[in-house]
N, CA, C and O of each residue as an XYZ file, in Angstrom:
240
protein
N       0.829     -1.187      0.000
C       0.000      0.000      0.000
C       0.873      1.250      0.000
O       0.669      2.039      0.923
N       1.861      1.567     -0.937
C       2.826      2.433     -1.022
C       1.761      3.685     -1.328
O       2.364      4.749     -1.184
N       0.427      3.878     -1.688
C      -0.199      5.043     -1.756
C      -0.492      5.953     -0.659
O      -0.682      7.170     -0.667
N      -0.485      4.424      1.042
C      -1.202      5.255      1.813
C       0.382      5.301      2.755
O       0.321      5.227      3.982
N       1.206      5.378      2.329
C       2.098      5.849      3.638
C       3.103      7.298      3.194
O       3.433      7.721      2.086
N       3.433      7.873      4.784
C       3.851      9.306      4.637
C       5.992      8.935      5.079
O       6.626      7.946      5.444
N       6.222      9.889      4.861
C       7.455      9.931      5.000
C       7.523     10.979      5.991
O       7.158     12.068      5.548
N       7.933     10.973      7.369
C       8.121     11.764      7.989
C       9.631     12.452      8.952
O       9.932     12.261     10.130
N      10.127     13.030      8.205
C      11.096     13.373      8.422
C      11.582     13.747     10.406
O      11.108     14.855     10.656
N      12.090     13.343     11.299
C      12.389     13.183     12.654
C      13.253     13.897     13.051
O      12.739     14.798     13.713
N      14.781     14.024     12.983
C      16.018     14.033     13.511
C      17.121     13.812     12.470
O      17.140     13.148     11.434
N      18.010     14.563     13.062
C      19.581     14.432     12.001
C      20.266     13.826     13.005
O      20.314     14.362     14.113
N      21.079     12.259     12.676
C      21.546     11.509     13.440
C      23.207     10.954     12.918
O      23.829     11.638     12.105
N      23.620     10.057     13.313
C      24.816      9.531     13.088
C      24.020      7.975     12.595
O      23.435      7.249     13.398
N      24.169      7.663     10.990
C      23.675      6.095     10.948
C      25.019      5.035     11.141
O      26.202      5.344     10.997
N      24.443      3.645     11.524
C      25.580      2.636     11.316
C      25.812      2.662      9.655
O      25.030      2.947      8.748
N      27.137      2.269      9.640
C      27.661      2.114      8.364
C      26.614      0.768      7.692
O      26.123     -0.156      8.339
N      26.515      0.974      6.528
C      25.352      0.042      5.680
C      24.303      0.488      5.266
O      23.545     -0.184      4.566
N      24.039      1.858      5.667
C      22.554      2.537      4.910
C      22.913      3.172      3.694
O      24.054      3.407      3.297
N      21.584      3.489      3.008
C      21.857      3.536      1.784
C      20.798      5.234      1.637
O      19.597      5.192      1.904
N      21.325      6.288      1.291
C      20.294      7.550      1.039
C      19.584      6.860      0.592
O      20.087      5.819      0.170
N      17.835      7.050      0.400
C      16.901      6.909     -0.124
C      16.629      7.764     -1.328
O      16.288      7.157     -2.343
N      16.746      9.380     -1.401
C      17.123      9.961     -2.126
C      18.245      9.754     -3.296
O      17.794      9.449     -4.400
N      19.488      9.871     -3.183
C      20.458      9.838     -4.315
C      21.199      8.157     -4.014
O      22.403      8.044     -4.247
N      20.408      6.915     -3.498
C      21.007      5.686     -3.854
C      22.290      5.130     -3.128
O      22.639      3.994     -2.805
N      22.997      6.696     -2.967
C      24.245      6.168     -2.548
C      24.526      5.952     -1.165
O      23.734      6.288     -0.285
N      25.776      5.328     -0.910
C      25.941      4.555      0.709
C      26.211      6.058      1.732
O      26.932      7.031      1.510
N      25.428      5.788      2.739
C      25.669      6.588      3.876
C      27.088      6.207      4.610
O      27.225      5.032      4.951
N      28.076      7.069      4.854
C      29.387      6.711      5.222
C      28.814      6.838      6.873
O      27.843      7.517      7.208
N      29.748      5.937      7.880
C      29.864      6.237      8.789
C      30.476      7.277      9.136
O      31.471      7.728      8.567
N      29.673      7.958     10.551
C      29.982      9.175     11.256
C      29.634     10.630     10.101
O      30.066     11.781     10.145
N      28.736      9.999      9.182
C      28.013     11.474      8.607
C      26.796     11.789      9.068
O      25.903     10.981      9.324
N      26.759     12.710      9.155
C      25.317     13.025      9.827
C      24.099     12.408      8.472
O      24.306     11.924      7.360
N      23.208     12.626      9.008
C      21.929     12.073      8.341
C      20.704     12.221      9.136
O      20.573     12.321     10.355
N      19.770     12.214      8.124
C      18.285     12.772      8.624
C      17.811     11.086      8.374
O      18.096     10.237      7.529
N      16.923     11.128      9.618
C      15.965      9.608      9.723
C      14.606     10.396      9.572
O      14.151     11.422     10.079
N      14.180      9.515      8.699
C      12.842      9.451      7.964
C      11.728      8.110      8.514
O      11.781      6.915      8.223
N      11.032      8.633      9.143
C      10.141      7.366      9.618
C       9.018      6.951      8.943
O       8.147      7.819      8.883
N       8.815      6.135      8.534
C       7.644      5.590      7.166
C       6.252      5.672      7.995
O       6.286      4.725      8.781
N       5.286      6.247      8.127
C       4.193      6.049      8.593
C       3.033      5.345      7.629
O       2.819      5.902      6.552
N       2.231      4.081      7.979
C       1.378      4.186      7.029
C       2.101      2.482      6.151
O       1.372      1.822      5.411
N       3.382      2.119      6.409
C       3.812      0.960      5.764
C       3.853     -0.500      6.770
O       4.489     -0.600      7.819
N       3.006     -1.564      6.145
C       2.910     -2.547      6.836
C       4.297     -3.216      7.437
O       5.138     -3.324      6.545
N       4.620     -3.559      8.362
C       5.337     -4.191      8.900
C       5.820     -5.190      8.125
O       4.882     -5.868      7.706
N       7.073     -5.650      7.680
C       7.208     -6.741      6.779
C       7.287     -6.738      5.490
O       7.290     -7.752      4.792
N       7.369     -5.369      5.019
C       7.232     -4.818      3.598
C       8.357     -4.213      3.074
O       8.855     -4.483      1.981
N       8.759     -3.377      3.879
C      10.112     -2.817      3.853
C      10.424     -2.207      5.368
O       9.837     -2.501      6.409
N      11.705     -1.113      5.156
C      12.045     -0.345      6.420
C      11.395     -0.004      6.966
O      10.397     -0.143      6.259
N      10.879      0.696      8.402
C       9.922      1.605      8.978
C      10.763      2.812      9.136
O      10.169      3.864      9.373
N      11.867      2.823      9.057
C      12.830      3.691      8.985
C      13.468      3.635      7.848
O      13.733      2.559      7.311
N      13.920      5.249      7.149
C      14.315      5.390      6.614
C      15.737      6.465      6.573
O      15.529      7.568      7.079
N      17.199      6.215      5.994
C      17.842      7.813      6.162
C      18.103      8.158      4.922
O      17.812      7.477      3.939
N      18.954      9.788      4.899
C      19.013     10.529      3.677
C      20.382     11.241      4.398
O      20.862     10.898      5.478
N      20.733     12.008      3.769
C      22.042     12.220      3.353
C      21.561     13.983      3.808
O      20.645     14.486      3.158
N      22.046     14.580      4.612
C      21.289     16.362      4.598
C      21.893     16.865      3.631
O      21.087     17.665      3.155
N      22.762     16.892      3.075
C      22.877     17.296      1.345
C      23.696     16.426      0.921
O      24.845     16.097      1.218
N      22.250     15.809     -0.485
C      23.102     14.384     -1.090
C      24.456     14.904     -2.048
O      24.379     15.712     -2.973
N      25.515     14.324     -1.641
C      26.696     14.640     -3.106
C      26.884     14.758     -4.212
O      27.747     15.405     -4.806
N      25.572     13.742     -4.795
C      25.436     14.852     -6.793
C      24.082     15.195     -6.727
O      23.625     15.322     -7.863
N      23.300     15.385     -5.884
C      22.045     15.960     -6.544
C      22.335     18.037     -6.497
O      21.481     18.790     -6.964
């Protein structure tokens, strides 16, 4: 049901190394800051409930 869920943007955090921006694809380095995005609205078991992004992605 990707129609009925929101993206709600939370906090700028430190992610573990292995995330991936959602925005521009590319790998989140450890110890960069990053904004967590919390999926509201997505069934459990579908994908992330969390999401991060990059606070300014490198080629967009």
């Amino acid at each position: 049901m990707a129609g009925s869920e929101t993206r709600v943007p939370e906090y700028s955090t430190y992610v573990p190394s292995g995330h991936t921006c959602t925005r521009c694809k590319q790998g989140i380095k450890q110890l960069e800051p990053a904004r967590r995005i919390r999926i509201i609205g997505r069934v459990e078991g579908t994908g992330p409930l969390v999401e991060y992004e990059h606070l300014r992605c490198p080629n967009l």
